[in-house]
Backbone as CSV, one residue per row, in Angstrom:
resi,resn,N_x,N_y,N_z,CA_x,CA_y,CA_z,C_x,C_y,C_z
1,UNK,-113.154,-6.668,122.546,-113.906,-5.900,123.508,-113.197,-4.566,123.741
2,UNK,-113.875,-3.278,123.745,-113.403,-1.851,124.070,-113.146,-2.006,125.681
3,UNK,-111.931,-1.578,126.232,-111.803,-1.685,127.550,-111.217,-0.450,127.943
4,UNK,-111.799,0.152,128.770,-111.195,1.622,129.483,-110.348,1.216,130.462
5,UNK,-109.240,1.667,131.159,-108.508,0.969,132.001,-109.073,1.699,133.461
6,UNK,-108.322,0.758,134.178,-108.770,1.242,135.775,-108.170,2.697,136.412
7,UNK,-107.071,2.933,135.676,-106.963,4.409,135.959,-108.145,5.169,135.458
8,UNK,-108.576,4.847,134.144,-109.780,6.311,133.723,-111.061,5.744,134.574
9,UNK,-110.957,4.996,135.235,-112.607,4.810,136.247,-112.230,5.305,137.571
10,UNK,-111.031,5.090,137.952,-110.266,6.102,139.124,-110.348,7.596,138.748
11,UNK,-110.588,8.444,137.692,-110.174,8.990,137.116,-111.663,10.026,137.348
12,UNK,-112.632,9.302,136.894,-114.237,9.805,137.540,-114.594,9.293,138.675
13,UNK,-113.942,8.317,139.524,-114.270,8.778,140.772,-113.390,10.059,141.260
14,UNK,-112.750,10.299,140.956,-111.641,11.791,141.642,-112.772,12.794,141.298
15,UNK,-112.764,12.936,139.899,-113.922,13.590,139.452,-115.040,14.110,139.862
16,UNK,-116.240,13.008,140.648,-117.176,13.140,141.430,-116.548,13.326,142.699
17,UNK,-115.863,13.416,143.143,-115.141,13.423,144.070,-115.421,14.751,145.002
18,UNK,-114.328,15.328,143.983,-114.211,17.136,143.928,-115.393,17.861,143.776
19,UNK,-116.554,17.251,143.115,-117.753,18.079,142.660,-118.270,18.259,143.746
20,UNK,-118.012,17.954,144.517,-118.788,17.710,145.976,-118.997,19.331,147.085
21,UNK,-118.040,20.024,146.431,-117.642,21.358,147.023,-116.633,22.119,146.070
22,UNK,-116.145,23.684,146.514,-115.293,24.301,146.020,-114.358,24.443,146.055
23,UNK,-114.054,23.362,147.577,-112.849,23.710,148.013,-111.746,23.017,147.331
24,UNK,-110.423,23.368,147.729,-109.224,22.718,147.822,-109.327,21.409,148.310
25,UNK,-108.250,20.781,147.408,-108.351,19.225,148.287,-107.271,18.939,148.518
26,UNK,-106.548,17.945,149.128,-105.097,17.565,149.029,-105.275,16.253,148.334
27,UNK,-104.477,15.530,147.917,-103.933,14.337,147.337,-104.307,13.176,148.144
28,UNK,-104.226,13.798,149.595,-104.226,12.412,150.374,-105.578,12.696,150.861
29,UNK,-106.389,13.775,150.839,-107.894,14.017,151.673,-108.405,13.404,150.091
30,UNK,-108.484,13.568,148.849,-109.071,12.898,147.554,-108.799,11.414,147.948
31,UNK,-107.851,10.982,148.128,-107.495,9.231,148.025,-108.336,8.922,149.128
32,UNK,-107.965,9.244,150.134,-109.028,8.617,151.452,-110.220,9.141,151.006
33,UNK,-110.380,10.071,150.058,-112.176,10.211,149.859,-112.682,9.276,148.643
34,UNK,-112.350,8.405,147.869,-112.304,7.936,146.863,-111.763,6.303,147.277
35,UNK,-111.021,6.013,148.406,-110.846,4.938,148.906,-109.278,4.747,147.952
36,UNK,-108.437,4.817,147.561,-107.559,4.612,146.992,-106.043,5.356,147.314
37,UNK,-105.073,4.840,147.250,-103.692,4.557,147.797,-103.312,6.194,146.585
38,UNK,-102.867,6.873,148.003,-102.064,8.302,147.304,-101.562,8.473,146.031
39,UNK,-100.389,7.656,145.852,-99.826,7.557,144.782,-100.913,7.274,143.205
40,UNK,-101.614,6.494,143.714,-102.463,5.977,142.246,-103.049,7.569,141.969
41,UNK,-104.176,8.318,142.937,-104.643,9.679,143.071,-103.541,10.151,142.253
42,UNK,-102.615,10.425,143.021,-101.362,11.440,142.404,-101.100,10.878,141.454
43,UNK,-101.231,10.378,140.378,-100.692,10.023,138.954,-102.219,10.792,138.147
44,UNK,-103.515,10.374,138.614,-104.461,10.305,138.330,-105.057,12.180,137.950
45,UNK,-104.621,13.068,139.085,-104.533,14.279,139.673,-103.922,15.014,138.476
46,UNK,-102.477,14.423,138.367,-101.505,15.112,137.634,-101.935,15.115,136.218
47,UNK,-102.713,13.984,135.279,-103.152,13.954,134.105,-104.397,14.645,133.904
48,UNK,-105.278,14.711,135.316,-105.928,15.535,134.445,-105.975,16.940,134.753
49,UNK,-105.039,17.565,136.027,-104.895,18.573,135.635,-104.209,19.356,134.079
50,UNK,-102.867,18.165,133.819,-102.418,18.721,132.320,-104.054,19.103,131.117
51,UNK,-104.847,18.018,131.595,-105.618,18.334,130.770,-106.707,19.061,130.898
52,UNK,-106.718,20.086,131.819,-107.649,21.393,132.460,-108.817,20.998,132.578
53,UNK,-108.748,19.834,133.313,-109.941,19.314,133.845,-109.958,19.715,135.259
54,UNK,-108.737,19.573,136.168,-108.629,20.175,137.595,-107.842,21.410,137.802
55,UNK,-108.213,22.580,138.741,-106.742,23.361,138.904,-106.299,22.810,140.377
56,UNK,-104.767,23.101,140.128,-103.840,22.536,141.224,-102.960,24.011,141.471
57,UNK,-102.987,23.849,142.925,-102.612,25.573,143.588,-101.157,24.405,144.496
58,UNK,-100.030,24.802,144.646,-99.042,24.301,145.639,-99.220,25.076,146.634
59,UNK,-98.319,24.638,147.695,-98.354,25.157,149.138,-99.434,24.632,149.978
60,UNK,-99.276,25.476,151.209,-99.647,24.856,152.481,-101.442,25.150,152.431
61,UNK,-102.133,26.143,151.773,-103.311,26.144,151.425,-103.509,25.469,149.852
62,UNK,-102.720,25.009,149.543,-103.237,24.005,147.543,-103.346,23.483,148.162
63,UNK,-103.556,22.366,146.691,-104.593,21.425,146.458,-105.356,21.052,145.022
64,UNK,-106.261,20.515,145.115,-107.022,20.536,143.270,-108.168,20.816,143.804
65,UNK,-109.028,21.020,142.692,-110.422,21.353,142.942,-110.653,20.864,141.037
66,UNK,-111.768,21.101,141.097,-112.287,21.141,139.632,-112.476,22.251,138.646
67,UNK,-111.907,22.483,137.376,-111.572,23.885,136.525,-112.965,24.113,135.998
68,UNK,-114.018,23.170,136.046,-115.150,23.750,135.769,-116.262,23.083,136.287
69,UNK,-117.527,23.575,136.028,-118.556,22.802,136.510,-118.848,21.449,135.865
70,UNK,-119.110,20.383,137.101,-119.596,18.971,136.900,-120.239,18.844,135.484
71,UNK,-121.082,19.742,135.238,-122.343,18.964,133.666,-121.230,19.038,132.519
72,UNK,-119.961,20.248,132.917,-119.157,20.234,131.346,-118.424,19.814,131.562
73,UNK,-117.854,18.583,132.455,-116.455,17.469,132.183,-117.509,16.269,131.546
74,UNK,-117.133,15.689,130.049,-118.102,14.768,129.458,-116.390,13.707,129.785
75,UNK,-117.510,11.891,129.622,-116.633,11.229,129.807,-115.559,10.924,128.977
76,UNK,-115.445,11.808,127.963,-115.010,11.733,127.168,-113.220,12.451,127.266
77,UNK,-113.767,13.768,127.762,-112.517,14.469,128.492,-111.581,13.691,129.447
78,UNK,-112.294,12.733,130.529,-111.580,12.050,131.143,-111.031,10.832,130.736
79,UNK,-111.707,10.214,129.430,-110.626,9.285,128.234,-109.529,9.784,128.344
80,UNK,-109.654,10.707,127.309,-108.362,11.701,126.427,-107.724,11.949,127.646
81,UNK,-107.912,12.432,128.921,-107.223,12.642,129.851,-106.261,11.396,130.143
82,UNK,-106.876,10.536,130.445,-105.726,9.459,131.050,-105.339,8.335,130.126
83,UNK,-106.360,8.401,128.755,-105.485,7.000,127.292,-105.331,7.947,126.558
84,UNK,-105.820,9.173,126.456,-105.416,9.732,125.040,-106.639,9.779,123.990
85,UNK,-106.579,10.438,122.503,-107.380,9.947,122.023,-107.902,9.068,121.762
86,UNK,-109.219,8.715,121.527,-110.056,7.470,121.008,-109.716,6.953,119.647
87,UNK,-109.355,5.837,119.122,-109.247,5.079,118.201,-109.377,3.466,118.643
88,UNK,-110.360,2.869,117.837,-110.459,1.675,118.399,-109.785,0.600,117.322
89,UNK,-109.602,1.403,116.131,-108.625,0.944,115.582,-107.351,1.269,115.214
90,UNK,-106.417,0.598,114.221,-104.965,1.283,114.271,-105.295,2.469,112.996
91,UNK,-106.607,2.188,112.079,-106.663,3.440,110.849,-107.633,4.008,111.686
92,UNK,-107.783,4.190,112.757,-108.947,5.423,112.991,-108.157,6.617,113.907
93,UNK,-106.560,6.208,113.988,-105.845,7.508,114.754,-105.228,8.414,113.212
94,UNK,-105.157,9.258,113.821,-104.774,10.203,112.263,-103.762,9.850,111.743
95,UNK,-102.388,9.704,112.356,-101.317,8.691,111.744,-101.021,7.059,111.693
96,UNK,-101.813,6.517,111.201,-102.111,4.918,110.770,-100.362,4.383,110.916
97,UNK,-100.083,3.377,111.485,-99.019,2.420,110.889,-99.916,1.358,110.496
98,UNK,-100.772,1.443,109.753,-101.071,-0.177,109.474,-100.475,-0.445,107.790
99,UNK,-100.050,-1.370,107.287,-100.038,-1.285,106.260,-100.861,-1.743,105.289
100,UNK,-102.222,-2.226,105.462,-103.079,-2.504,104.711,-103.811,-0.753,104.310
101,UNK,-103.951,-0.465,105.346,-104.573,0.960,104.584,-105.075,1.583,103.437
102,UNK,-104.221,1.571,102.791,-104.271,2.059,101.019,-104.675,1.153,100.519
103,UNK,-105.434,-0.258,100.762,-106.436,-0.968,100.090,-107.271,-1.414,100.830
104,UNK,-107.749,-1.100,102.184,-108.505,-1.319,103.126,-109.955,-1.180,102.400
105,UNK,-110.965,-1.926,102.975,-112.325,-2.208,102.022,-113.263,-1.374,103.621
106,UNK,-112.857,-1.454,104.658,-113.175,-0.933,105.751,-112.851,0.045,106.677
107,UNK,-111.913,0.801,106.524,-111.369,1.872,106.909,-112.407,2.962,107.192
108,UNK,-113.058,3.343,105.980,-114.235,4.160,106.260,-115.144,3.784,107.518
109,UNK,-115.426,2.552,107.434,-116.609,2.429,108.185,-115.977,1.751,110.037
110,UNK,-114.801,2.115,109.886,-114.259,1.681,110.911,-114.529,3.273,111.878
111,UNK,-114.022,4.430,110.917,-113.732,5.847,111.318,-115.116,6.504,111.689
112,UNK,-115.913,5.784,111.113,-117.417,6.352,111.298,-117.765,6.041,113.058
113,UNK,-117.836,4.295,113.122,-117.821,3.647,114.197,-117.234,4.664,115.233
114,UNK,-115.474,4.480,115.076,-115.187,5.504,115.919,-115.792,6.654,116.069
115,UNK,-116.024,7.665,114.946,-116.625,9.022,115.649,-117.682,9.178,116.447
116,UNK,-118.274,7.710,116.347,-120.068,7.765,116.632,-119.633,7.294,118.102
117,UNK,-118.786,6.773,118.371,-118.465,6.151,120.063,-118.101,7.464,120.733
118,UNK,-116.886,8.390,119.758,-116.781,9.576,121.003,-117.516,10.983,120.752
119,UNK,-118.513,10.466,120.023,-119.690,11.777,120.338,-120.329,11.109,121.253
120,UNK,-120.985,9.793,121.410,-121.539,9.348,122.350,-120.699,9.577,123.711
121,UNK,-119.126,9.785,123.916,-118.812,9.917,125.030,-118.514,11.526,124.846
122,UNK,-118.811,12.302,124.106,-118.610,14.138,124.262,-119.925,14.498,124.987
123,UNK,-121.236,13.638,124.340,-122.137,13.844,125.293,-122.814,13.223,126.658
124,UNK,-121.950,12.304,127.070,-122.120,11.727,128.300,-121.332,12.729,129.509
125,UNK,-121.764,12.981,129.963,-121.130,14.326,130.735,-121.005,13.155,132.811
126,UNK,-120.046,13.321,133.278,-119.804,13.067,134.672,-121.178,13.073,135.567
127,UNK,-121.439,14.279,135.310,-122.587,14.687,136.291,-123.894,13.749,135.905
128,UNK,-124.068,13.061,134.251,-125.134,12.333,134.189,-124.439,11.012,134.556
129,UNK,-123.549,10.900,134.401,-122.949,9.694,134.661,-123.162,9.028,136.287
130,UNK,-123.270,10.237,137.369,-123.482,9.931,138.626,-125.148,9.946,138.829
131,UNK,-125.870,10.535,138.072,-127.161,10.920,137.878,-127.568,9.100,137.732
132,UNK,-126.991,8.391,136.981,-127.659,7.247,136.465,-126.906,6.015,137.335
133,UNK,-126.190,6.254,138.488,-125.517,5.405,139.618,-126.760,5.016,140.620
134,UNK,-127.285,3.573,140.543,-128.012,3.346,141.411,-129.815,3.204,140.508
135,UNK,-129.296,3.146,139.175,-131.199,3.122,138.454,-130.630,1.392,138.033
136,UNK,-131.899,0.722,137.949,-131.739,-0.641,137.505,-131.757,-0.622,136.025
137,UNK,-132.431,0.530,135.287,-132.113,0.379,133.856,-131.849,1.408,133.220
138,UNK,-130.448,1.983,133.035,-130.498,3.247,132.569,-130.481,3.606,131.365
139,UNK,-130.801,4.982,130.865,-131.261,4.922,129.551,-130.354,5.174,127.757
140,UNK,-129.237,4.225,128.182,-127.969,4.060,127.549,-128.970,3.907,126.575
141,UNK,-129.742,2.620,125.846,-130.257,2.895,124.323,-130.796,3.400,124.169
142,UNK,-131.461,4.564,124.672,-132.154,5.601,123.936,-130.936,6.624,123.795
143,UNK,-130.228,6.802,124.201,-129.146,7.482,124.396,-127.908,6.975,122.617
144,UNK,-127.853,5.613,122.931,-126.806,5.454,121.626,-128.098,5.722,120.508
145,UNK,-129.034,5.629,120.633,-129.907,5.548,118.864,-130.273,7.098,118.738
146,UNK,-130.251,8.052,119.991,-129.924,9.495,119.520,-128.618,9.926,118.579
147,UNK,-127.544,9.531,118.877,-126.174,9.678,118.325,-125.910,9.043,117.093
148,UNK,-126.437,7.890,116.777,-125.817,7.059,115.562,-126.938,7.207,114.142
């Protein structure tokens, strides 16, 4: 089973979070807005500002806010933000330790798989992601049989 961890779902709630306005936030006004314990925020904050998803200002007026508008953070950015790139296997990261490799009968079609999962998450964008919070059937397969 593909499993995203509970930091990258912490990760878009911060996300929707911030979209909410322009302002500055603090660490501890995001956690109490998101329901979650400072510290987790502040780990959460710090990765994806490295990854210019938030800007972070210090001092007595900083804070984070969001580096761009809601429709262009895809969920995909907030992967790579907090696991890194996508590989769901060990030959689908660019430097393989596997040692079957060089006679692998599936490798190809492993790398395909992968690319087709994170175009499906380059075009899932945050903002549709909150768009489809609260529908009883949302329109995920019409959505994967566009992509594949």
């Amino acid at each position: 089973m593909l499993k995203i961890s509970r930091l990258t779902d912490y990760a878009t709630a911060v996300v929707l979070f911030l979209q909410e306005d322009k302002k500055m936030h603090s660490s501890e006004q995001i956690a109490l807005g998101v329901g979650l314990e400072t510290p987790t925020v502040s780990k959460v904050l710090k990765l994806l500002t490295k990854a210019g998803i938030l800007n972070s200002i210090r001092g007595a007026n900083g804070g984070y806010k969001l580096a761009k508008h809601i429709a262009d953070v895809t969920l995909y950015d907030v992967i790579a933000a907090i696991e890194g790139d996508t590989a769901i296997t060990e030959c689908t990261k660019t430097e393989s330790l596997c040692s079957q490799e060089k006679d692998c009968d599936t490798r190809t079609g492993w790398q395909q798989v992968n690319d087709d999962i994170k175009n499906i998450l380059l075009k899932m964008t945050i903002k549709r992601m909150a768009e489809l919070n609260g529908t009883s059937e949302p329109d995920i397969k019409v959505m994967v049989r566009d992509y594949v």
